[in-house]
N, C-alpha and C positions, 0 to 999 in steps of 0.2 A: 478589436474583433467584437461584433455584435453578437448577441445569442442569435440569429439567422442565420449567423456567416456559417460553412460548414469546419468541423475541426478536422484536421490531418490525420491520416491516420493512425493509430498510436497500435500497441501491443499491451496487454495488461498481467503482470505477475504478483503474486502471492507470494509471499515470503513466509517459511512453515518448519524454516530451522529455530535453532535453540534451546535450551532445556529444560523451560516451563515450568521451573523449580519451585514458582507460588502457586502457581495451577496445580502440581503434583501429577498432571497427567499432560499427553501433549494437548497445548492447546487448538491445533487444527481441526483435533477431532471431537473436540469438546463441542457437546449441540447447546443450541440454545434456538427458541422457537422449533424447535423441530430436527436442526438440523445440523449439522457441524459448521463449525464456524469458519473453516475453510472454504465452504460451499456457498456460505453468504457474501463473504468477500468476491469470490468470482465469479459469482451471480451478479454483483451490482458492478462489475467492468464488464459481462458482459452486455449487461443492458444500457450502459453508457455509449456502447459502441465498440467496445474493442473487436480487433480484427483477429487475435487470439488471442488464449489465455491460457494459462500454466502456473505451475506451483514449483517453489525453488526449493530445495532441502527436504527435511523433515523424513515422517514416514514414505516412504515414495511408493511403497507397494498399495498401503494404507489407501494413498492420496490418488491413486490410479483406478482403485477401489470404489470410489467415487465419483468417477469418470474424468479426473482431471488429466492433462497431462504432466506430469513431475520431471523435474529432472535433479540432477546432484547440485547441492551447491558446491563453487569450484574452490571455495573457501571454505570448508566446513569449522566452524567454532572457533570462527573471526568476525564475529557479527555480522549487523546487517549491509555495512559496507559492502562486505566479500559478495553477499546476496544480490545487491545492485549489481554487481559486476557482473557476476552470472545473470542476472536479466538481461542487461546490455546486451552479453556478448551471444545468448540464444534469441532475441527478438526477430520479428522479420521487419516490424515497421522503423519508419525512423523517428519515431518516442513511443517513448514504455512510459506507463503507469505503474510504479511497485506499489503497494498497499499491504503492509502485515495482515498476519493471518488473523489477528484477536482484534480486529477492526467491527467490532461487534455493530457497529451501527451503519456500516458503508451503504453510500449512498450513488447511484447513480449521475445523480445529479450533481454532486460535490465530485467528483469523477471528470465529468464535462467541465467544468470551472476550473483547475487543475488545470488539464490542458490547455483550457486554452487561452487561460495566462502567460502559457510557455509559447505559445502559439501567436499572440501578441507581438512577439519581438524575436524575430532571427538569432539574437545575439545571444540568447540566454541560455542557458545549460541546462537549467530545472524550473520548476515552478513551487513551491511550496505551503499551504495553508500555514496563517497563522491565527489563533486565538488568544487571547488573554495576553496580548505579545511573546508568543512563546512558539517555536518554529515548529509543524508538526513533518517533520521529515520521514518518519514513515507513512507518508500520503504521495508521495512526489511523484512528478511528471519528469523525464529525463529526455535529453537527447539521444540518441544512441551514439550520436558522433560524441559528446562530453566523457566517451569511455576510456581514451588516452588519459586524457587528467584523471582522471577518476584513479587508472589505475597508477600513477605515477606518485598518489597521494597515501595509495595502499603500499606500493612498495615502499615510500618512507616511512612506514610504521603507523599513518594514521588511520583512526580507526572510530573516533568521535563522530558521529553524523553529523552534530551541529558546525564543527569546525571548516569538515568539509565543506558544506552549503557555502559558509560565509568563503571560503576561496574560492568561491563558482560564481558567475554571472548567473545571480537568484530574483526570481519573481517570488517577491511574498504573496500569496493570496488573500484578501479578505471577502468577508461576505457569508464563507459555508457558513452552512448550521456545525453549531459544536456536535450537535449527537451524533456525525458522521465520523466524528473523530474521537469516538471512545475509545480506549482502550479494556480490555478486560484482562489481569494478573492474575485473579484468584475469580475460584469458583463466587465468592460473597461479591465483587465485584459483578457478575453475571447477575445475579440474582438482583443487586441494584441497580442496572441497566432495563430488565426485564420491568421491574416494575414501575421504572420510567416510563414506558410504551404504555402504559397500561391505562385506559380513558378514567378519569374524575369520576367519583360515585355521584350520581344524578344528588342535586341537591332538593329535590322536588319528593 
């Protein structure tokens, strides 16, 4: 698939569960540039293209707050597995984009690469960036049809993201930029992301 070709249409969710325990506060709502970082994540799906976007878990009243649409996760404080499932199973397109909420650097553009590596090949189930050879599975492109397996791998107790990918017909991605794939745990993490964006002092 050329960057021309058009990508399919996908659905984009936010994942806004879990209990934030190095952050100390939820991190959905935690701002950074201005704004929560819930808000940035589904601001760079929507300007990727998604045909909707929604938040899975987390504060729901909070996250509705901010105009998002929330809904429950159907697994609550089963990771981010259970989370996938619940995108799946609320999507309308036939591939979702999940992207965690602390995806402090998400990018549009790493967004569109994503898809449409899945996009690529019929056969595949997900698409996944990788850097440093290291899977980044809270970036993933899914099928929505992969949500039998999906869930067939939940009911056996698994509950490892990486384990799963590797029993899925997976497109590794290369290519993003690492900064789309920060993660942020603690607020000092934020602070050193922040001042990665931040332009070189004139040497002049």
């Amino acid at each position: 698939m050329t960057a021309a070709t058009p990508l399919p249409a996908f659905s984009g969710a936010v994942l806004c569960g879990g209990a934030s325990r190095r952050m100390g506060r939820d991190k959905a709502m935690v701002e950074m540039g201005g704004r929560p970082l819930a808000l940035g994540v589904a601001g760079a799906l929507q300007e990727a293209g998604a045909g909707e976007v929604f938040a899975v878990g987390g504060d729901l009243r909070a996250l509705a707050d901010l105009g998002l649409e929330a809904i429950p996760d159907d697994q609550p404080g089963e990771g981010p597995l259970g989370g996938v499932l619940t995108a799946l199973r609320h999507a309308s397109d036939p591939v979702v984009v999940v992207l965690a909420c602390d995806l402090a650097g998400a990018q549009p553009r790493a967004v569109r690469q994503t898809v449409a590596a899945l996009a690529a090949d019929p056969h595949l189930a997900c698409a996944v960036p990788v850097v440093d050879a290291r899977l980044q599975p809270l970036h993933g492109a899914w099928r929505r049809s992969a949500r039998p397996e999906l869930q067939a791998m939940f009911d056996r107790g698994e509950r490892a993201m990486h384990r799963v990918i590797a029993g899925l017909a997976t497109a590794e991605v290369n290519g993003i930029d690492p900064a789309a794939l920060v993660d942020v745990d603690t607020a000092a993490d934020i602070d050193a992301f922040s001042l990665s964006l931040r332009p070189l002092p004139s040497s002049n």
